[in-house]
Structure formats: C-alpha cells, structure tokens
Residue, then its C-alpha position, 0 to 999 in steps of 0.5 A: x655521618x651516623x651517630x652511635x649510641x649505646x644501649x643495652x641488650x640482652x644486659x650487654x652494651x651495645x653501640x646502634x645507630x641514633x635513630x634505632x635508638x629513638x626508634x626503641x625509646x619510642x617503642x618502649x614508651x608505646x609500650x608502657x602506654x598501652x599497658x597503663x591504659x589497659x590497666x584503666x580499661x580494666x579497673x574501669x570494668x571491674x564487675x567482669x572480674x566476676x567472671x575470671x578464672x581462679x589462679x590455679x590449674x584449669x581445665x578445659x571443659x570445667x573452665x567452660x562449664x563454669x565460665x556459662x555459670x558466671x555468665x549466665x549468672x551475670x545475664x540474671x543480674x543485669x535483667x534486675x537491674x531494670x529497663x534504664x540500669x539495662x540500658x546503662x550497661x549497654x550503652x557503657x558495655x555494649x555500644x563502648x560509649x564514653x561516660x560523657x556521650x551517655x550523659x548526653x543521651x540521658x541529659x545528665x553530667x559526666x559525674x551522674x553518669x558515673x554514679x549511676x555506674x558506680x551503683x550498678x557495679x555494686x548492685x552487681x557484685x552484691x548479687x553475682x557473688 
C-alpha cells in the first residue's frame, strides 16, 4: 500500500504518493543547487560584468553595436596584459581549467594562481571602464 503525503501546490493542499513527494523534494534541492552554483560561477567572473547590459529598454541593434564596443574593448585590455596574463586568462576562461590545474601547469599554488587572477580582474576593470 502507498503512503500519501501532503503537499502544496499551487497554494493548495495536496495528498501525493510518497515517492512523488521525494521525487519533488529532490527536485527542488537540485534546483537550489544549481542556482547557487551559478551563482559562484558568476562572482567568479566577475570582469564580463563589463559587458552586461544596463537594467533598461534595449534594442537590438544598439545591444549589438554596443555589446562589439565592450568586447572589442575587452580584447584591447586583455592584449596588455601580457604574454603569461594572456595565458592566464586563457587557461581560466578559455581552456575552463581550475585554479588548482593552472597552478600545476605554472608550478605555483592554488592561492598564487588566484592572485594573479585577482590582479588581472582589477587591471581589467581599471582599463575597461
């Protein structure tokens, strides 16, 4: 025999089977999950905050002409920053590589590798904005 719980829906009560309970439960944790780690995924890239959008009306080919601006203007900052800040970026951006594996590749820790990236962001922004 099923167990049936109760759930709300739509802000109404709601007996289910057990398992499509669970199933829910899972579901919204999965959900919560993701959003936190998108969450962290975009803190950690924090300089393309450069190239979002104004909260406002957009248009489409303004958006597009402006969007080519910043990311043309973004390309400009990352060829100063030099051979190994452009290989730090590319390694971290580029390749998706992990703080850890680019301290393998330059023979460095984790927490070097971070403030190297950390120097980079601010050397970005500073000439971006």
């Amino acid at each position: 025999m099923n167990d049936t719980v109760d759930i709300i829906y739509n802000g109404e009560p709601v007996s289910v089977p057990k398992e499509v309970a669970d199933f829910l439960e899972q579901d919204r944790k999965r959900e919560q999950a993701q959003e936190k780690q998108d969450q962290r995924h975009l803190s950690k890239s924090e300089f393309e905050t450069v190239l979002s959008g104004l909260d406002c009306v957009r248009r489409p080919v303004e958006d597009a002409a402006l969007w080519n601006l910043r990311l043309e203007n973004l390309r400009k900052a990352v060829d100063g920053l030099g051979d190994q800040g452009r290989d730090l970026i590319e390694l971290r951006y580029g390749s998706g590589l992990t703080m850890e594996e680019i301290g393998k590749v330059y023979g460095v820790s984790k927490m070097a590798v971070s403030k190297r990236l950390k120097k980079l962001h601010e050397k970005l922004r500073s000439s971006v904005t």
